[in-house]
N, C-alpha and C positions, 0 to 999 in steps of 0.2 A: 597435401593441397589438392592433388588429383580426386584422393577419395569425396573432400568436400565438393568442389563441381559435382564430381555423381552425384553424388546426396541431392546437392541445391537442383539436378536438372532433372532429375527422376520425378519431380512434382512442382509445379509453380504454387502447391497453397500445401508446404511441407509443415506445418502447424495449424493447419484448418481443424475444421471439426470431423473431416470425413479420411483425413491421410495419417497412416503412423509413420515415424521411423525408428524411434527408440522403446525399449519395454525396460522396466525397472522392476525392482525386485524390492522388499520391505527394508534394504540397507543401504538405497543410496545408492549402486553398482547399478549398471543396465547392457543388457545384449539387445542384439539390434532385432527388427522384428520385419516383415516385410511390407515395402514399401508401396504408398495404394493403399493399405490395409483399412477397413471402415474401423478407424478406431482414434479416437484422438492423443495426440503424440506422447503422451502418458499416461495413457488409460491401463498401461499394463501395469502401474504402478499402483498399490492399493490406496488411492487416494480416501481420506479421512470423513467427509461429508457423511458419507454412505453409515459413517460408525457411530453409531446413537445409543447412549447410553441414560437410558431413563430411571430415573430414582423415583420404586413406587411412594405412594404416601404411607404403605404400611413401614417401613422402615424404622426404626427404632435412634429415636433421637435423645439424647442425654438429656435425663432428668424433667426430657417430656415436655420443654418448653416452647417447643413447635406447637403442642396442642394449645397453649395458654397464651399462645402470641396474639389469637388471631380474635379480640374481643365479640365480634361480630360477625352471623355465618354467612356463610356463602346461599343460603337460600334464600334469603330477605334482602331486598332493595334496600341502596348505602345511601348516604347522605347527600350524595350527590347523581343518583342513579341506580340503574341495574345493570352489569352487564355480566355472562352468563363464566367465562374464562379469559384467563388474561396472559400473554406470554411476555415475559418480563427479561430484559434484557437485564444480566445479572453480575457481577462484580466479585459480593461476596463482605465489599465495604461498607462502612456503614452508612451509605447515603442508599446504595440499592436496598439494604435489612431495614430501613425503613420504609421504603418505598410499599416494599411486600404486605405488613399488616395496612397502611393508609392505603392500600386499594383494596382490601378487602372491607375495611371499615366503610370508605366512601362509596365504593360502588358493589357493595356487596357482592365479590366474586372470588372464585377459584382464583389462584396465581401458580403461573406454571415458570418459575424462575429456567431460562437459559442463559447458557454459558459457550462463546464459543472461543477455540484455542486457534491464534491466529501469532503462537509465537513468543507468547507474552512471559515464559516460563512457567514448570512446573511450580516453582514456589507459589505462583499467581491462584491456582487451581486447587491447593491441599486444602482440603475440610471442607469444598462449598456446599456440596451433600448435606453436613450436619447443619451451616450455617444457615442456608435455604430452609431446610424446616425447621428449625428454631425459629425461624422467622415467621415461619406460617404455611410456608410455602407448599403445595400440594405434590408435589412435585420438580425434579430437576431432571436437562437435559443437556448434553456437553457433547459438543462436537467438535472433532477436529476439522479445521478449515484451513490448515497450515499450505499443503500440496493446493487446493484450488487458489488459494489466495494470493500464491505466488506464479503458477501458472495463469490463473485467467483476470487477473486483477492487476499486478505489479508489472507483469511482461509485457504486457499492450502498452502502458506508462512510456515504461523503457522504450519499446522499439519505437514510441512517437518522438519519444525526447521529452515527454512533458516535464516542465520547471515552472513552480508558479512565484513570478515577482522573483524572477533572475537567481534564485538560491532553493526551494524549497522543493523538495522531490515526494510531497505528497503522502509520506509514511500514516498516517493518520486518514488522509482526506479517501486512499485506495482501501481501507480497513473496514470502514464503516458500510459500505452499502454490500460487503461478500458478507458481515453479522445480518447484516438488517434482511438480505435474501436469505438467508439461514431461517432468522427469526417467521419470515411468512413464510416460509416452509412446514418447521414444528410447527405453526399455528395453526394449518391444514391438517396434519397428524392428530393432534390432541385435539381438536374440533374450539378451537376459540374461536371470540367473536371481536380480540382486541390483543392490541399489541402495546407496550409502554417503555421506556427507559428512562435513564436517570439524568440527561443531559440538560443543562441551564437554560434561560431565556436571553443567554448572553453571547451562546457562543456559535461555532457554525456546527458540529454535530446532531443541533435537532434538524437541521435541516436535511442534513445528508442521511438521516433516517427514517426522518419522514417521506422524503421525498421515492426513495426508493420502497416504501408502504406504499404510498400511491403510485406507484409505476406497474408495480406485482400483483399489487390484490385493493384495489381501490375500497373494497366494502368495508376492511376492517377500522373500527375506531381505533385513536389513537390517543392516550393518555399519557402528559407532560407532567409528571404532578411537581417540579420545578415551577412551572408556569400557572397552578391551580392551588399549589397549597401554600400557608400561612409561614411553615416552617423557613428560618431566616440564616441560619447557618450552622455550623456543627453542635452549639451549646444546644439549640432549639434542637437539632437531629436527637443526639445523646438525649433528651428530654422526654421526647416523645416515645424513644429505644425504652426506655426504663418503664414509660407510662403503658406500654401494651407487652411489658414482661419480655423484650425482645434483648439479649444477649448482646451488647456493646462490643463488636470488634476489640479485642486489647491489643492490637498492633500499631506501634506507634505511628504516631500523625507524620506525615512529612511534610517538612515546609514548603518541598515542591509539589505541583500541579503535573504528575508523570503521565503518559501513554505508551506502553512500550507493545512492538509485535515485532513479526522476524526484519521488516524493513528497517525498522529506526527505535529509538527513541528519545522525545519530548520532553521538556522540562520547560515551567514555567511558573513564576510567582517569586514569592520573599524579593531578592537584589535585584531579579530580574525584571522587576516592576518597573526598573528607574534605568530607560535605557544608557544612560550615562556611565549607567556602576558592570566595571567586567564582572564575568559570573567565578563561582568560588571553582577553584582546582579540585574540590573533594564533589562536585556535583555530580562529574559526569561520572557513569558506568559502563558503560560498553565500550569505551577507548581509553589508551593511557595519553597524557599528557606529549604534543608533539618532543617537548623537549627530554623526556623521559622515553623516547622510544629508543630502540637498537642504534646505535653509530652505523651498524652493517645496510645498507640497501636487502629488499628480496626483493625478487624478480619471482612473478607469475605468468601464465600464459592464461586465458580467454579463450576457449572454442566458439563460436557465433556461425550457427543457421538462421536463414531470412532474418535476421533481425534480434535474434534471440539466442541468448547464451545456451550453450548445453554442454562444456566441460572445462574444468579447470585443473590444470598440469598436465591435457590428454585423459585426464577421468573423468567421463561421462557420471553424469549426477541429477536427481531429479532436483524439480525448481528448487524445493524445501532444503534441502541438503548441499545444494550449491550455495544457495543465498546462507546458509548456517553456516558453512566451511570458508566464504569471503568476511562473513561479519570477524568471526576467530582472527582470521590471518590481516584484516586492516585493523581492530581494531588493535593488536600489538604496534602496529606501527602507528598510533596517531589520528588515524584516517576518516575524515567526514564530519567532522566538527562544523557547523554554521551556527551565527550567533545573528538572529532577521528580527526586524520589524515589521511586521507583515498586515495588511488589509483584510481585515475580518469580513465575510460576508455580511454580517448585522450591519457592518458601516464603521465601527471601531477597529483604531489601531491596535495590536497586542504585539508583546515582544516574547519570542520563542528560541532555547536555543534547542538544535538538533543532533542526534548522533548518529550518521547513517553510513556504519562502515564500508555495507558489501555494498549497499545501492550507490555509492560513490565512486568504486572500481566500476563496477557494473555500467554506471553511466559513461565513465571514462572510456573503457575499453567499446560500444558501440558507435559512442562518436568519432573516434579512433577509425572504425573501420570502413564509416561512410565516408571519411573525407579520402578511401580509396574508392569506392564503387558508388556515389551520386555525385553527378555531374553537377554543373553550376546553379540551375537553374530550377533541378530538382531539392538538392540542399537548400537554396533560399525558401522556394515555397513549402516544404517541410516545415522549417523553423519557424515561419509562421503560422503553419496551423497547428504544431506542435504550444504556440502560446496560448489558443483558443482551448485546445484539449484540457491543456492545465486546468486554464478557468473553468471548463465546463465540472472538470473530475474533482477541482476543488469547492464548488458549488454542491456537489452531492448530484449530481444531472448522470449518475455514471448509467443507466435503462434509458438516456435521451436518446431517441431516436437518430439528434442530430454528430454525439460524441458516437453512435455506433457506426455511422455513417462514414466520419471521419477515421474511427478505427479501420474499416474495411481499404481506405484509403492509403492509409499508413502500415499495412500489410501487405498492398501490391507493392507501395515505393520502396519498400525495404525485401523485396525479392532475391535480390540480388547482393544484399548483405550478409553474407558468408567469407568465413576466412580466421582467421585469427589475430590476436595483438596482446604481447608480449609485453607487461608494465612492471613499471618499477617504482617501489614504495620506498618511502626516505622521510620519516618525522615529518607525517601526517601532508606531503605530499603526495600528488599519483604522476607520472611520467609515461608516455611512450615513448618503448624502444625499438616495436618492431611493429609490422603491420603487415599482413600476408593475404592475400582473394585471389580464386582463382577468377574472379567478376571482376579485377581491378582496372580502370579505367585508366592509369597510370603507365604511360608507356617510355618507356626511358629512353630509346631512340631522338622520339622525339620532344621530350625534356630538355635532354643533353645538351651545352653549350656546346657541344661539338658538331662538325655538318651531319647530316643528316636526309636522308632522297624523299623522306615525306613530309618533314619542316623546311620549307624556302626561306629563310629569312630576308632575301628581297620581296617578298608579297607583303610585306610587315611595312612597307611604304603608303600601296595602295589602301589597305587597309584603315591605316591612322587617317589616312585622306576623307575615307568616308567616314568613318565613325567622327570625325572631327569636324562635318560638313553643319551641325549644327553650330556650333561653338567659332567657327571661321566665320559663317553668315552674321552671329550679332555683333561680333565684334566689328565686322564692316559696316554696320549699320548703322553704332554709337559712335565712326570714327568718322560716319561720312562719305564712306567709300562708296 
């Protein structure tokens, strides 16, 4: 506990962009680096952004039907326009392998399909190389964004408290604008003049990727073709797949509507249409069923600087591999099941349910540690601007001026949150059992029901007197007094 005060008092912005303390190594281990350092608290770790792996178009695609996808070239203005390249927010499914030749047909352009890994599994990623240009694609680009996405996206979340509509921790809504900065990035690189993805006219991700288009790079066009083309659902997809020679995904359909990355994953659709109907026991995957977890309790420990986790049992672990090593260890016990009806930003209700193992400990144990180190006054007003943040991060507003504002906010008040907290998991429960700061405000002297030379419990007279001086005046007032 000694060493954490060092830590916490050697710098008041021990997570800024300009102080290190930890360095990490490509496995998740870290030695400590000096302190001051112009380096950001994990820059020693090789974080993924920076790893761009571009699929030229000469590549050799089976049976050549990348060349045949694409009826119409990229030199001639499309049916709907001209625009010159396009970077295509990509899947691999088949709503995005359609997307790919209807932009090239409609707006007569290059398509630079990306792919970014924020978690989602390697199963997610195998073959999209071949798939992308089967499709037409001129190219593919895959970045990892696992390490930023959980350092500079899911931790600010965390340290505000953000919960949107009393349950939902955002796994999706903090996903979307770390692709969407990604995507105007390679758009700068490969020299486009336009960005697109595959998201509905129904739901809240065009927004949280538009909106962060116009926050980056206002000039480039933006292409819905959910919101522009004719095509009505997957029989029309499949249809259109066959009619420009494009290669039909053969992975079966799922009845669910999934999103899955390191935070959470989403499920929505079939029974869960009908909020009445529980959802089926074989839906979920990232946890087992509470009633099927261990009879045994485990007990874990929590390390937490300013606000922010950085080790778990005493091992020090970068964001990516901590938040990987909690999902494991709650999702055997049960852990983070929510089953919400939730307020869509369109204005429609949708019903969601969630599986957010690690960010459930995770949330547990920092709330854990304020109620040792924020006092009354600071905790109230937290928690409510921790409700606005939600709304802002769930809105897609995550470049607002006004949520970065509030973040800087939510980094001084959580300075002092260092320490530790010790929980205990029990069939898809979280419990505190311990709680340790050396910042802790908690003074047992004067707690204690016993006397004490800096609690008078005679001043607990005058006191009641005045705080009760409003409450004593009406009452005399209504009685006549």
């Amino acid at each position: 506990m000694a060493q954490l005060r060092a830590i916490a008092q050697s710098s008041s912005a021990i997570f800024g962009p300009d102080k290190g303390l930890l360095r990490f190594d490509g496995k998740g281990s870290a030695r400590r680096c000096t302190l001051g350092a112009r380096s950001s608290i994990f820059n020693g770790f090789p974080v993924a952004p920076n790893n761009v792996r571009l699929a030229s178009s000469s590549s050799g695609v089976s049976g050549n039907k990348g060349i045949r996808a694409a009826l119409s070239t990229a030199t001639g203005a499309g049916t709907r326009g001209k625009l010159n390249k396009v970077v295509l927010a990509y899947s691999g499914g088949l709503d995005t392998s359609v997307i790919v030749p209807w932009l090239r047909e409609n707006y007569g352009c290059e398509v630079v399909c990306f792919t970014a890994d924020v978690g989602q599994g390697l199963k997610e990623l195998e073959g999209l190389e071949e798939k992308a240009k089967a499709s037409g694609a001129c190219q593919l680009v895959v970045r990892d964004l696992k390490e930023e996405f959980v350092r500079d996206y899911i931790y600010p979340c965390l340290r505000a408290g953000a919960l949107y509509e009393r349950k939902y921790l955002l796994g999706t809504s903090m996903a979307r604008p770390v692709i969407a900065k990604a995507m105007v990035d390679v758009a700068k690189e490969v020299g486009a003049d336009a960005v697109s993805h595959g998201c509905t006219g129904k739901g809240n991700d065009q927004v949280r990727f538009e909106l962060t288009f116009f926050a980056l790079n206002p000039e480039l066009k933006v292409v819905a073709p959910w919101r522009e083309w004719d095509i009505q659902g997957r029989e029309d997809a499949i249809e259109y797949a066959k009619k420009h020679n494009v290669p039909v995904p053969v992975t079966k359909k799922s009845i669910y509507s999934r999103d899955r990355n390191l935070w959470h994953l989403s499920h929505e659709g079939d029974v869960l249409e009908d909020p009445a109907q529980e959802p089926k026991k074989d839906m979920y995957m990232m946890s087992v069923d509470p009633e099927d977890a261990p009879d045994k309790p485990e007990y874990l420990e929590i390390g937490i600087v300013a606000g922010t986790p950085i080790s778990v049992n005493g091992e020090m672990l970068s964001p990516a591999s901590l938040l990987a090593e909690l999902n494991e260890i709650g999702g055997r016990h049960g852990i983070g099941r929510i089953d919400l009806v939730e307020n869509r930003l369109v204005g429609m209700k949708s019903r969601g349910v969630y599986e957010t193992p690690g960010g459930t400990i995770l949330f547990a144990a920092v709330r854990e540690l304020e109620s040792l180190t924020l006092d009354r006054e600071a905790m109230q007003h937290k928690d409510l601007l921790a409700l606005k943040y939600a709304e802002l991060v769930y809105a897609g507003k995550w470049f607002d001026p006004l949520r970065e504002a509030m973040d800087a906010y939510m980094t001084k008040i959580t300075e002092t949150t260092t320490g530790s907290v010790t929980l205990k998991l029990y069939k898809g429960s979280v419990t505190a059992t311990s709680r340790k700061s050396p910042f802790s405000l908690y003074n047992q002297d004067i707690s204690s029901f016993e006397s004490g030379s800096i609690y008078n419990q005679a001043d607990a007279a005058g006191f009641i007197r005045l705080y009760g001086l409003p409450t004593r005046v009406r009452a005399m007032l209504e009685k006549g007094f």
